[in-house]
MIDOSE-1310 file (N, C-alpha, C; in nm, 2 decimals, decimal comma, always signed):
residues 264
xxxx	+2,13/-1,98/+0,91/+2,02/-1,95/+0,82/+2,00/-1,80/+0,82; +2,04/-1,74/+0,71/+2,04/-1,59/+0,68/+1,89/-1,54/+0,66; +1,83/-1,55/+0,80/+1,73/-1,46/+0,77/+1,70/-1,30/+0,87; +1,60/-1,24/+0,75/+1,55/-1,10/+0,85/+1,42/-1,12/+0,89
xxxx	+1,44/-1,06/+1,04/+1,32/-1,05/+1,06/+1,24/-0,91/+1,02; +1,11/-0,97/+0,99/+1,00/-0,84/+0,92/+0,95/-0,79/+1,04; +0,95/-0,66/+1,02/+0,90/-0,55/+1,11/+0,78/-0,48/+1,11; +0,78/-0,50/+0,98/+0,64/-0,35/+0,89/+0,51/-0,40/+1,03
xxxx	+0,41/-0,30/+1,03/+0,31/-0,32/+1,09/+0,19/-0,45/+0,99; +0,11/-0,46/+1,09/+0,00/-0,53/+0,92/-0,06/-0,42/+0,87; -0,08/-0,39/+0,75/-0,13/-0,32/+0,72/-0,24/-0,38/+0,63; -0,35/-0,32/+0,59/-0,48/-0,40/+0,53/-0,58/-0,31/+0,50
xxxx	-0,57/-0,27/+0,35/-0,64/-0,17/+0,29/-0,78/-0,23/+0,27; -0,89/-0,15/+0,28/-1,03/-0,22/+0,32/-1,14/-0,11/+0,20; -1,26/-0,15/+0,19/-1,29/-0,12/+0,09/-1,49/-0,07/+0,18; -1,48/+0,00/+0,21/-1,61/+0,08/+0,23/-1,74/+0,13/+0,17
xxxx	-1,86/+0,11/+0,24/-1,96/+0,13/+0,14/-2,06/+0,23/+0,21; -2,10/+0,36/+0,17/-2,20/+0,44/+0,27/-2,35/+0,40/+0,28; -2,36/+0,30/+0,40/-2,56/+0,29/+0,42/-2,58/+0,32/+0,35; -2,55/+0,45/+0,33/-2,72/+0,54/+0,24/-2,73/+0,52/+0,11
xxxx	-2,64/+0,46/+0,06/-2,62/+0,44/-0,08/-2,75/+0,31/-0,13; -2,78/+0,24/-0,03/-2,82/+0,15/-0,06/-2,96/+0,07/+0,03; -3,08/+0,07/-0,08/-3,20/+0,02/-0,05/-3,20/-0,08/+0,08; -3,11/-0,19/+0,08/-3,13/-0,32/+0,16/-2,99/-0,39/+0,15
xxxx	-2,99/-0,51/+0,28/-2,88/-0,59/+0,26/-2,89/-0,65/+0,10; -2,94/-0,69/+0,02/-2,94/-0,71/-0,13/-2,85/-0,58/-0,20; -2,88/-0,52/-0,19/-2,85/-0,45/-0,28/-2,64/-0,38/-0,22; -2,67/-0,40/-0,10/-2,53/-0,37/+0,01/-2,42/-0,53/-0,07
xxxx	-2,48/-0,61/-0,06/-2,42/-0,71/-0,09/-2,38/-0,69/-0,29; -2,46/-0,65/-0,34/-2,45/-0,65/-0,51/-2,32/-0,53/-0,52; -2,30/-0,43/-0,43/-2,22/-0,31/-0,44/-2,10/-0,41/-0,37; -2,05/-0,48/-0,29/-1,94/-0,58/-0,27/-1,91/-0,66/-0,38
xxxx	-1,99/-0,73/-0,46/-1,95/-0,83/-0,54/-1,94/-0,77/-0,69; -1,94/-0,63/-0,67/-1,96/-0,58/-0,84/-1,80/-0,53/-0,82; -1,77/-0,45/-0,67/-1,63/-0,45/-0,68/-1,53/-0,53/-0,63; -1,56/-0,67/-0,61/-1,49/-0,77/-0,64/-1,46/-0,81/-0,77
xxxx	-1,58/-0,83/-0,84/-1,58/-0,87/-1,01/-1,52/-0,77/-1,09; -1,50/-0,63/-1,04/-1,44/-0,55/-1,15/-1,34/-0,59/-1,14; -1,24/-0,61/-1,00/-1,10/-0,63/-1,01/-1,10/-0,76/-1,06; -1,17/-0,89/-1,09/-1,12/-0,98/-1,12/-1,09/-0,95/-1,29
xxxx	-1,21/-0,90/-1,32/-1,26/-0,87/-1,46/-1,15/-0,82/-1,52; -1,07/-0,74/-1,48/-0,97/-0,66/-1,49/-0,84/-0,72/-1,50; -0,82/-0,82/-1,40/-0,70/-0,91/-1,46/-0,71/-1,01/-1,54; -0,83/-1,05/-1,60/-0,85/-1,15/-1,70/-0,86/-1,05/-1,85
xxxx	-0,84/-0,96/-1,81/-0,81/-0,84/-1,92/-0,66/-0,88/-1,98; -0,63/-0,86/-1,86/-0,47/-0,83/-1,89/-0,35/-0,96/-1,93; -0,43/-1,10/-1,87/-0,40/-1,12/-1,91/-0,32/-1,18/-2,06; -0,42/-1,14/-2,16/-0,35/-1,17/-2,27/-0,26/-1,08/-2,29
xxxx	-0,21/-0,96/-2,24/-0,10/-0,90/-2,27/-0,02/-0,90/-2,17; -0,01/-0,97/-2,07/+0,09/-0,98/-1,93/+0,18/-1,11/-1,96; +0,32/-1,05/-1,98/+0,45/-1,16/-1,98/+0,42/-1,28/-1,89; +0,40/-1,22/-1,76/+0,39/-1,33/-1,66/+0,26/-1,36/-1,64
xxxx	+0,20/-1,47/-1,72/+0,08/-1,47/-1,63/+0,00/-1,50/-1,54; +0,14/-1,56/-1,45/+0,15/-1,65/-1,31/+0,08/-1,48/-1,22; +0,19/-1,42/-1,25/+0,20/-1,29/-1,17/+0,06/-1,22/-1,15; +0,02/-1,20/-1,28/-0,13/-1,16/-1,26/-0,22/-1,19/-1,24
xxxx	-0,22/-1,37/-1,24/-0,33/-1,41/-1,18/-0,31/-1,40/-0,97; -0,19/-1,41/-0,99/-0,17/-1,39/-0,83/-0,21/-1,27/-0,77; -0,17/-1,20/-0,81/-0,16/-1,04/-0,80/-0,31/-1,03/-0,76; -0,39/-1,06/-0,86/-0,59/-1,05/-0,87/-0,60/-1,08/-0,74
xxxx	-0,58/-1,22/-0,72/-0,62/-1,31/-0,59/-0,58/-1,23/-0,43; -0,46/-1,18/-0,45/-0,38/-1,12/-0,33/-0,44/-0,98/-0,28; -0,49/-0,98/-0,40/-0,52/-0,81/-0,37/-0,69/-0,82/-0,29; -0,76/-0,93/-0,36/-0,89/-0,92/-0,33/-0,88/-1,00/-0,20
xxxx	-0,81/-1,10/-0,16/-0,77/-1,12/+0,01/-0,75/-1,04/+0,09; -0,61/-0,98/+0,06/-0,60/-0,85/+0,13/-0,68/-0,70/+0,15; -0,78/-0,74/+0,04/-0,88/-0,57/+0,07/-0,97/-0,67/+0,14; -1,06/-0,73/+0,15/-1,15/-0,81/+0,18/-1,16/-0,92/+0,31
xxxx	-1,09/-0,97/+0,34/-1,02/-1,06/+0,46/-1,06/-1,00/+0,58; -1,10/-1,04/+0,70/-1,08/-0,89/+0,85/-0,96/-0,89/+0,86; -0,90/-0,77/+0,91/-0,77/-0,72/+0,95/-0,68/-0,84/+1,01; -0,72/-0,92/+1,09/-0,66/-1,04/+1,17/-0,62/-1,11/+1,07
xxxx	-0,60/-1,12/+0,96/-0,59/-1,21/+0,93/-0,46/-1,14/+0,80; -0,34/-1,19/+0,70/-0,30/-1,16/+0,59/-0,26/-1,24/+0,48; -0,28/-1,21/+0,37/-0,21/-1,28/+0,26/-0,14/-1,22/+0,18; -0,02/-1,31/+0,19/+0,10/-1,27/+0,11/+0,14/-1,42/+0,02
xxxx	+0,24/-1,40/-0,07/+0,29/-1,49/-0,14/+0,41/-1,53/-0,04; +0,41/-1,65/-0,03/+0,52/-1,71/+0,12/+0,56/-1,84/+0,10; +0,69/-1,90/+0,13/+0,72/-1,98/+0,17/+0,70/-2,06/+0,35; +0,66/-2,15/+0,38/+0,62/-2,14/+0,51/+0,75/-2,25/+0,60
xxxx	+0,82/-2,23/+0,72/+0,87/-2,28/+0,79/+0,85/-2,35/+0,86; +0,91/-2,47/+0,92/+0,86/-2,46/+1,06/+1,03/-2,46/+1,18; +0,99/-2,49/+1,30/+1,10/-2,49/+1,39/+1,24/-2,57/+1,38; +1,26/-2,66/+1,30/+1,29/-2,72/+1,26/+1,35/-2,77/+1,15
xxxx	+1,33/-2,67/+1,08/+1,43/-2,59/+0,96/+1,42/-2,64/+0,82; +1,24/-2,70/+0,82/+1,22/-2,75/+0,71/+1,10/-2,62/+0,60; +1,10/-2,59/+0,50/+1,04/-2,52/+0,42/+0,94/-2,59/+0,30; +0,83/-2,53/+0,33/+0,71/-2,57/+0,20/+0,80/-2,51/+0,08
xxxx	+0,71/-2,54/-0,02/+0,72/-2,50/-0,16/+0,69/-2,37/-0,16; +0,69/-2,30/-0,26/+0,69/-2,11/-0,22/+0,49/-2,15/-0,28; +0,43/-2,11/-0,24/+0,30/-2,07/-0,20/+0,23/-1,95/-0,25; +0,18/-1,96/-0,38/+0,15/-1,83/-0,41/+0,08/-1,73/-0,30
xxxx	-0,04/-1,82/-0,27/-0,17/-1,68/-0,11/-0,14/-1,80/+0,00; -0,05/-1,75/+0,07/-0,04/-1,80/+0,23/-0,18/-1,66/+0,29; -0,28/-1,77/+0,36/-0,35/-1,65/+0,45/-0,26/-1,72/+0,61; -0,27/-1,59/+0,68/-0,17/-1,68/+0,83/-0,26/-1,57/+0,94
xxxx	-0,16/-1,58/+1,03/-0,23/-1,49/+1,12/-0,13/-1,37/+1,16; -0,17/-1,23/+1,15/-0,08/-1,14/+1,15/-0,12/-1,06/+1,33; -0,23/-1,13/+1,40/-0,22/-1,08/+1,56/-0,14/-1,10/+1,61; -0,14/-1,29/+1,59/-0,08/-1,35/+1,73/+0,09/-1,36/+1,65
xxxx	+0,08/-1,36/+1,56/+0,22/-1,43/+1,52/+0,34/-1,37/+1,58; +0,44/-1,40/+1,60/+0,55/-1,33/+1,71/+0,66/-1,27/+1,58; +0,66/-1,31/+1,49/+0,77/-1,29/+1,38/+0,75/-1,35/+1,24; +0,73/-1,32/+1,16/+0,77/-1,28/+0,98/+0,91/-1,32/+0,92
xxxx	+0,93/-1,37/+0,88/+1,07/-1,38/+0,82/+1,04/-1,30/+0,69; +1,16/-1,24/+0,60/+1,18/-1,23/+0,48/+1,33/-1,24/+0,42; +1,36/-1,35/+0,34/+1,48/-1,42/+0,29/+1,45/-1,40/+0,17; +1,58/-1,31/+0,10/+1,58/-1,26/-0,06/+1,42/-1,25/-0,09
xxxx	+1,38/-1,11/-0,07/+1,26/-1,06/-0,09/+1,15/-1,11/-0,07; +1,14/-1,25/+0,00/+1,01/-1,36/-0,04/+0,95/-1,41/+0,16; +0,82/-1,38/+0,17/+0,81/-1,35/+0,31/+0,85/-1,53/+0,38; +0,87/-1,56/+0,47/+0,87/-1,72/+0,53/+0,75/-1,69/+0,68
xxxx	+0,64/-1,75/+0,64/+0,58/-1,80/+0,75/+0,59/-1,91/+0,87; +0,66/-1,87/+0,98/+0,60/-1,95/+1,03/+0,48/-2,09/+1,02; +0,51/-2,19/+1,05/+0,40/-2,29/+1,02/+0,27/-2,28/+1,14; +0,33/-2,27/+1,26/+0,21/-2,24/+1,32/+0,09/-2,11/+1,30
xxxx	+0,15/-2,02/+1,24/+0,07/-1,91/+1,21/-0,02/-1,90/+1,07; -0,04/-2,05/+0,98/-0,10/-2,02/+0,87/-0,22/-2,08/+0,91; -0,32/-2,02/+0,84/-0,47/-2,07/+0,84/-0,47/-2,14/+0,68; -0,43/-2,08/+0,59/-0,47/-2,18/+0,45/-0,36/-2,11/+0,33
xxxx	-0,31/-2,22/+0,27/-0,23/-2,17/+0,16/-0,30/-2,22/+0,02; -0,30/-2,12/-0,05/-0,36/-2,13/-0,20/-0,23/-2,12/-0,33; -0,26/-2,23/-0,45/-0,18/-2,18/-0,55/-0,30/-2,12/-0,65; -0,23/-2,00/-0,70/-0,32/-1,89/-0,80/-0,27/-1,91/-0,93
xxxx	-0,38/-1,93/-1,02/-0,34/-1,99/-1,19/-0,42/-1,94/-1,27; -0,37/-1,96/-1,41/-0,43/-1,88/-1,52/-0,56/-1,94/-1,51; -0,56/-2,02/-1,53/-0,69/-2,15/-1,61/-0,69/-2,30/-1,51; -0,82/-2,33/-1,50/-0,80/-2,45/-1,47/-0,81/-2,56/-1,55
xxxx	-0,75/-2,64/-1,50/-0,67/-2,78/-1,56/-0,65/-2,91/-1,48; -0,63/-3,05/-1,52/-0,59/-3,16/-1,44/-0,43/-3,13/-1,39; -0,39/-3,09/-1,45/-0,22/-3,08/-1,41/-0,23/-3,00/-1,34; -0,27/-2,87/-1,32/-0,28/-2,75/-1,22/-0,35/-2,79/-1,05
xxxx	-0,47/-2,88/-1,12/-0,51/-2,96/-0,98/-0,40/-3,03/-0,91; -0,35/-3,16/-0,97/-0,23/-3,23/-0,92/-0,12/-3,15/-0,87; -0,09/-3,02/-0,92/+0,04/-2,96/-0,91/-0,02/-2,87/-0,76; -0,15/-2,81/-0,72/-0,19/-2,79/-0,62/-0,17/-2,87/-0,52
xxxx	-0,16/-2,99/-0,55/-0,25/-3,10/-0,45/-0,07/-3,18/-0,36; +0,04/-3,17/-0,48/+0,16/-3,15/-0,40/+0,23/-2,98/-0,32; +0,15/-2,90/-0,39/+0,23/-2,81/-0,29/+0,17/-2,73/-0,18; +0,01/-2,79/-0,18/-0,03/-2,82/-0,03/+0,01/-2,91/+0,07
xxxx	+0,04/-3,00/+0,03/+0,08/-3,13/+0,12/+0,20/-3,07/+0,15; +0,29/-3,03/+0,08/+0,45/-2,95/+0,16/+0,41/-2,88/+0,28; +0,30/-2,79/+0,27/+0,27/-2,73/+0,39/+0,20/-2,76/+0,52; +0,12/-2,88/+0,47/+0,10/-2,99/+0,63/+0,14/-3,07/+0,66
xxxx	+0,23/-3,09/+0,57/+0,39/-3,22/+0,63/+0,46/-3,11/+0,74; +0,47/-2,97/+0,75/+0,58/-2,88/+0,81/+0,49/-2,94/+0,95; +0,66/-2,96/+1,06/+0,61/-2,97/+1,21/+0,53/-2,87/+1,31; +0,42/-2,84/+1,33/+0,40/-2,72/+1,44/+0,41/-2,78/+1,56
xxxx	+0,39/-2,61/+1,68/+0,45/-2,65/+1,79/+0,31/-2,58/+1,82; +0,27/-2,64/+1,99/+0,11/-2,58/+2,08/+0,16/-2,57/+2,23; +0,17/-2,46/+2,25/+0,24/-2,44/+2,41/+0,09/-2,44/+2,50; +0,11/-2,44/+2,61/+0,01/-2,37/+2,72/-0,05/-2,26/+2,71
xxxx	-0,16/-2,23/+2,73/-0,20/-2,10/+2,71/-0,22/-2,00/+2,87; -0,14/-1,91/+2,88/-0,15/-1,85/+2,99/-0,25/-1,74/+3,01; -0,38/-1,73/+3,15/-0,48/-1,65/+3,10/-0,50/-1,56/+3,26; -0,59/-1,51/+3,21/-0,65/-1,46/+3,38/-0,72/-1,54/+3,46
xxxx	-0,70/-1,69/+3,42/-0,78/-1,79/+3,49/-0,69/-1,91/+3,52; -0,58/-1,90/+3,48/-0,49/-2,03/+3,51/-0,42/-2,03/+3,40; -0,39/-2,15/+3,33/-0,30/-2,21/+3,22/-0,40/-2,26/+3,12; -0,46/-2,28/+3,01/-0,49/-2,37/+2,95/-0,44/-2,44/+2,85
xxxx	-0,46/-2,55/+2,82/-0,41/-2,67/+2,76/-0,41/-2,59/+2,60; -0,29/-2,68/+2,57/-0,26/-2,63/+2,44/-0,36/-2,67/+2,33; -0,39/-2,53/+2,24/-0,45/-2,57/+2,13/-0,43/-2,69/+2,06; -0,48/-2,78/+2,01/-0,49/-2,89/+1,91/-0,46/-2,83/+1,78
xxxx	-0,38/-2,90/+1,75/-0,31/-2,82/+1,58/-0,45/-2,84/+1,48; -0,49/-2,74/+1,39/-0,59/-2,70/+1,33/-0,56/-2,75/+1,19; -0,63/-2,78/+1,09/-0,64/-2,82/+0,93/-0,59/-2,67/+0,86; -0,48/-2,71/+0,83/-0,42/-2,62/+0,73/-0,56/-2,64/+0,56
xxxx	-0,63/-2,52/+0,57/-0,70/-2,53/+0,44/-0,60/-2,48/+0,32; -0,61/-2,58/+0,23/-0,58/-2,57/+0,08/-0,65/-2,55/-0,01; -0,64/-2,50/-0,14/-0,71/-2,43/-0,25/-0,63/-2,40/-0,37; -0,74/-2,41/-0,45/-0,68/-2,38/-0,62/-0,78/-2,22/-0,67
xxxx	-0,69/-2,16/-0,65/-0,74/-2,04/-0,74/-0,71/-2,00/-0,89; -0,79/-1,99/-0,99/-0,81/-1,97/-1,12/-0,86/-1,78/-1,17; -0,83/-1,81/-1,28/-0,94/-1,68/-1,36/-1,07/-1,75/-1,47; -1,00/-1,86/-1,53/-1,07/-1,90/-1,62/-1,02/-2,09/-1,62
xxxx	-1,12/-2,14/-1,73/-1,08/-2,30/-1,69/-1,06/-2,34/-1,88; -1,01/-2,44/-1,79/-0,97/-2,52/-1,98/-1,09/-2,65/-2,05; -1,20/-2,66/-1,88/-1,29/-2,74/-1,92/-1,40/-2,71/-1,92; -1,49/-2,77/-2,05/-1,64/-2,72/-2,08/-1,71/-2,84/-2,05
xxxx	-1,80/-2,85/-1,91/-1,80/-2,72/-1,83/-1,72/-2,72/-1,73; -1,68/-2,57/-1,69/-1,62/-2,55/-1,60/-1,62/-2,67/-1,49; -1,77/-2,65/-1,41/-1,80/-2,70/-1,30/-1,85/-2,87/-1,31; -1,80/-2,94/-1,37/-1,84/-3,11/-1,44/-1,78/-3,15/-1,34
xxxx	-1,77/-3,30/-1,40/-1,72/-3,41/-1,37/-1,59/-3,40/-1,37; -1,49/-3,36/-1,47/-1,38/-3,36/-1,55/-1,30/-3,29/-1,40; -1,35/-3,17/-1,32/-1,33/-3,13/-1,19/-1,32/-3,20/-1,04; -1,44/-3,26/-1,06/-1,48/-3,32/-0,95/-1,37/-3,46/-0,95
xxxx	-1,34/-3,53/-1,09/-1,25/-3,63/-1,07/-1,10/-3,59/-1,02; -1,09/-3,52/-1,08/-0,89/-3,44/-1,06/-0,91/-3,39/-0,87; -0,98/-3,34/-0,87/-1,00/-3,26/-0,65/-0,96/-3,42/-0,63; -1,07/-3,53/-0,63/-1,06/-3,64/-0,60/-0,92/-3,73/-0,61
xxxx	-0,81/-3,72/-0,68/-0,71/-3,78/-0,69/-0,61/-3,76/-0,61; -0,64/-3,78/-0,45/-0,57/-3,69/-0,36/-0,52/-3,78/-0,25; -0,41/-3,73/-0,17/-0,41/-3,79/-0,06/-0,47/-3,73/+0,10; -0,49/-3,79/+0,18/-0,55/-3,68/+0,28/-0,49/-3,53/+0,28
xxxx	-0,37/-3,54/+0,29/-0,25/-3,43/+0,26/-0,25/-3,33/+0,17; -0,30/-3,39/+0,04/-0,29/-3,31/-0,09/-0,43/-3,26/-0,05; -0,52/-3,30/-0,03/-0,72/-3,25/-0,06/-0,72/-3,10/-0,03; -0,78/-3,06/-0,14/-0,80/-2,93/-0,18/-0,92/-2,90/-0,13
xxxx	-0,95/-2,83/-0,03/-1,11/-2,82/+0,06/-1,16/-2,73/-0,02; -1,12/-2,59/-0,11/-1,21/-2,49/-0,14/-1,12/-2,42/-0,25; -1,21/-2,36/-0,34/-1,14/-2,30/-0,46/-1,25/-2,21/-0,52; -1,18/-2,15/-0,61/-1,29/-2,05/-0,71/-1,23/-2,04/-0,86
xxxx	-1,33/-2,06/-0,96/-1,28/-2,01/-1,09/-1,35/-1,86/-1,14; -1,23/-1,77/-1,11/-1,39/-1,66/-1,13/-1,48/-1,63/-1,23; -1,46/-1,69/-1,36/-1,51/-1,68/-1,48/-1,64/-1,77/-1,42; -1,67/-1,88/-1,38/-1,77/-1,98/-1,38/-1,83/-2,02/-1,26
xxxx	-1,75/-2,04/-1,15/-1,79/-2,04/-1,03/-1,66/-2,14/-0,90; -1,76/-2,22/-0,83/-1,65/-2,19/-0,67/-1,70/-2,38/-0,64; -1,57/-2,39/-0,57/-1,61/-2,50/-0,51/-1,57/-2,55/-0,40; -1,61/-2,68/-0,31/-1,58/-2,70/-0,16/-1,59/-2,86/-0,12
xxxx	-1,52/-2,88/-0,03/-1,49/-3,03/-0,02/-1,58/-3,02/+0,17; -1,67/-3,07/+0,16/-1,76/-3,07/+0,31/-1,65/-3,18/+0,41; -1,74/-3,21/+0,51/-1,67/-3,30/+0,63/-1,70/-3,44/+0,56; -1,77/-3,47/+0,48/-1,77/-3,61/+0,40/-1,71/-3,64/+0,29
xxxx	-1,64/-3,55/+0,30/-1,51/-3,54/+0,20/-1,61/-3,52/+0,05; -1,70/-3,50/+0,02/-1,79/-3,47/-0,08/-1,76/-3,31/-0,15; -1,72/-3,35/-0,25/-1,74/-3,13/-0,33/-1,86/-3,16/-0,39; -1,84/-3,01/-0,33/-2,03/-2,94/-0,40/-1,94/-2,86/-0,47
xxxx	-1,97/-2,84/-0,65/-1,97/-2,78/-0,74/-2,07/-2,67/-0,79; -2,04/-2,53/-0,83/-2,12/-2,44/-0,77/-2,12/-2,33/-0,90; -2,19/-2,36/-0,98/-2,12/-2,28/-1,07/-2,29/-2,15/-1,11; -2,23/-2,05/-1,07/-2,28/-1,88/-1,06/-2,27/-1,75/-1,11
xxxx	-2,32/-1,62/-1,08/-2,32/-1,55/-1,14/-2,22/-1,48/-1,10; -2,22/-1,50/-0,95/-2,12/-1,44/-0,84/-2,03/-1,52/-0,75; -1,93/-1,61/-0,82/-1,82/-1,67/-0,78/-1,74/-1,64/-0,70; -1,64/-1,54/-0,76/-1,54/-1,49/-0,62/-1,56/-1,48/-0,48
xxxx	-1,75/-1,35/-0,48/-1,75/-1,34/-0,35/-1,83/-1,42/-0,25; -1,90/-1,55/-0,30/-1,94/-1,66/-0,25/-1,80/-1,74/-0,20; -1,71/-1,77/-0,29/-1,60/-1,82/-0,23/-1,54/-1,73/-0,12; -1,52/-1,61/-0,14/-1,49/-1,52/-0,03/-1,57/-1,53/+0,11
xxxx	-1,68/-1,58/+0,08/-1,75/-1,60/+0,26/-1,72/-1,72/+0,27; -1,74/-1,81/+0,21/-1,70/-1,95/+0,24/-1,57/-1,97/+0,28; -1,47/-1,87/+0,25/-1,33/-1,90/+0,29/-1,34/-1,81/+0,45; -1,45/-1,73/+0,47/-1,43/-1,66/+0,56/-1,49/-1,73/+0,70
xxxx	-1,57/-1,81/+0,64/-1,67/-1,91/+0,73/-1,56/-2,04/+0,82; -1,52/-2,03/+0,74/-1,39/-2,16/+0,76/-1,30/-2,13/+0,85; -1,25/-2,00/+0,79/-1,17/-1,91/+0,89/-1,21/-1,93/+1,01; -1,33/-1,85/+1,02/-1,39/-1,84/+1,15/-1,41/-1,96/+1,22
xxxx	-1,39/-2,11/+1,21/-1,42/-2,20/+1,27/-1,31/-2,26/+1,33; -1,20/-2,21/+1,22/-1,06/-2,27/+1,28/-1,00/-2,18/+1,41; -1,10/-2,05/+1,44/-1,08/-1,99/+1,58/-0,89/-1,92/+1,58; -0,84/-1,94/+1,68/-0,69/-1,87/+1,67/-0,58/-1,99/+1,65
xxxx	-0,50/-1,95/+1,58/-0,38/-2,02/+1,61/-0,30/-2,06/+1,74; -0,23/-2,15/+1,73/-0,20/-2,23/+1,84/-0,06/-2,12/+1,88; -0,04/-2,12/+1,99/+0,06/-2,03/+2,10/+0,22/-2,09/+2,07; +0,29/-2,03/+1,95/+0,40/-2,11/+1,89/+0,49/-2,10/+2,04
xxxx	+0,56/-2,22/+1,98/+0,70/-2,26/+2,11/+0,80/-2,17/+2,04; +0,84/-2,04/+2,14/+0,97/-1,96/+2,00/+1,10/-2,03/+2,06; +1,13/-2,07/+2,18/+1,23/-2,15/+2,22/+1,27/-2,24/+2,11; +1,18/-2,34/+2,05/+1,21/-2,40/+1,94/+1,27/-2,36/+1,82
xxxx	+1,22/-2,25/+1,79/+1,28/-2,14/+1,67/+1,44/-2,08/+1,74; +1,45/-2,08/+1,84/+1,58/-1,98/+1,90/+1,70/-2,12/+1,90; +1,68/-2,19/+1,82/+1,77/-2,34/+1,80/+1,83/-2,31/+1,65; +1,80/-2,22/+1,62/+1,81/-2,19/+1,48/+1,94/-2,09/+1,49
xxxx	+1,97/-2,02/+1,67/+2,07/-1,91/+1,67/+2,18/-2,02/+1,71; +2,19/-2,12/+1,78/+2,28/-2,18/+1,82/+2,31/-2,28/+1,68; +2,27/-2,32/+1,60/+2,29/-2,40/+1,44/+2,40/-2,26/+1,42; +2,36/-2,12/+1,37/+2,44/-2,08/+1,33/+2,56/-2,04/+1,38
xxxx	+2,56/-2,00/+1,51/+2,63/-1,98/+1,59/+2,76/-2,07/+1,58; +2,68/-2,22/+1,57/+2,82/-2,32/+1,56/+2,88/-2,31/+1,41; +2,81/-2,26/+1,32/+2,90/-2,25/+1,18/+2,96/-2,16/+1,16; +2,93/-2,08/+1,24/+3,05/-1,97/+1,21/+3,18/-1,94/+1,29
């Protein structure tokens, strides 16, 4: 298996606001979400004149993860692995974890995650639609079918017991939707058509608003002024609950030198 390992550092361009600029947390918060909304505003520009308009709705999504996200954390467009030498569907926003992870692949330009290192993979689309839901709902499930591995954790207090493998979060990201209204029924039925595997916990349309599937498997439909960056804490809240990734077995991955080893 012809791959390179990625070296670059993480890098994670961040977006700053001076106190003094601003009356109160209100108004601190309105200066975040106006430059969130500019950049979205800006690719729904484009897209009527962008060839690809896969690319640009991705591009929006990736960029505002990566400025916005804490540093711990990255998104890239990825295919995800696991030890075992099986691969998801390519993934428009893999978020993963860029502390703990031991290694990056990148095979013909396109990054490969690790399975144990992702926190949530998203597909990014023009418009939302029933087919776009369904078409999310299989190429999430590729990525929690992949095998992970939970070693021991070695500390200044002993050993602790391996992390419990965590809910890979899945999501449908949009610019705009194909149904009036956005946030109906017409939505809430398509999330619902799911297998445990496929279920899309959280999404956002930025034109109209954001949505989320609770612990009763119930979505609350949410439709706002300020979409993106409500989705944005809510993906960040989630984050923060699923804590760290589990301590990959790389032994398991070093099975991958002896496969090649014999074919050559």
């Amino acid at each position: 298996m012809a791959l390179l390992r990625h070296l670059d550092p993480p890098v994670c361009q961040k977006t700053y606001f001076r106190v003094d600029q601003f009356k109160g947390g209100g108004s601190l918060l309105a200066g975040l979400h106006d430059e969130i909304q500019g950049k979205l505003a800006a690719a729904r520009q484009l897209l009527g004149h962008s060839v690809d308009k896969g690319d640009a709705s991705e591009g929006a999504w990736l960029e505002l993860l990566s400025t916005y996200l804490p540093a711990r954390y990255k998104a890239d467009k990825a295919h995800v692995v696991d030890s075992e030498g099986n691969f998801s569907h390519q993934m428009d926003v893999v978020v993963y974890d860029r502390q703990y992870s031991p290694f990056i692949f990148v095979m013909k330009g396109t990054k490969v995650i690790p399975a144990e290192s992702v926190y949530a993979a998203f597909e990014a689309k023009q418009s939302l639609n029933a087919d776009q839901v369904a078409y999310a709902h299989k190429k999430i499930a590729s990525v929690r079918a992949l095998h992970r591995t939970s070693l021991p954790v070695p500390h200044v207090g002993g050993i602790a017991a391996p992390k419990p493998l965590h809910h890979i979060l899945g999501g449908l990201l949009t610019l705009e939707s194909d149904w009036k209204p956005a946030m109906g029924e017409a939505l809430r039925d398509a999330l619902a058509r799911s297998s445990t595997t496929e279920q899309i916990d959280l999404g956002c349309v930025a034109a109209h608003g954001h949505y989320s599937r609770d612990s009763d498997g119930v979505y609350k439909l949410t439709s706002e002024g300020k979409p993106a960056t409500a989705f944005l804490f809510e993906l960040i809240a989630r984050l923060q609950a699923l804590a760290t990734v589990p301590m990959v077995d790389i032994r398991a991955y070093s099975r991958w030198l002896n496969s090649d080893q014999q074919k050559s």
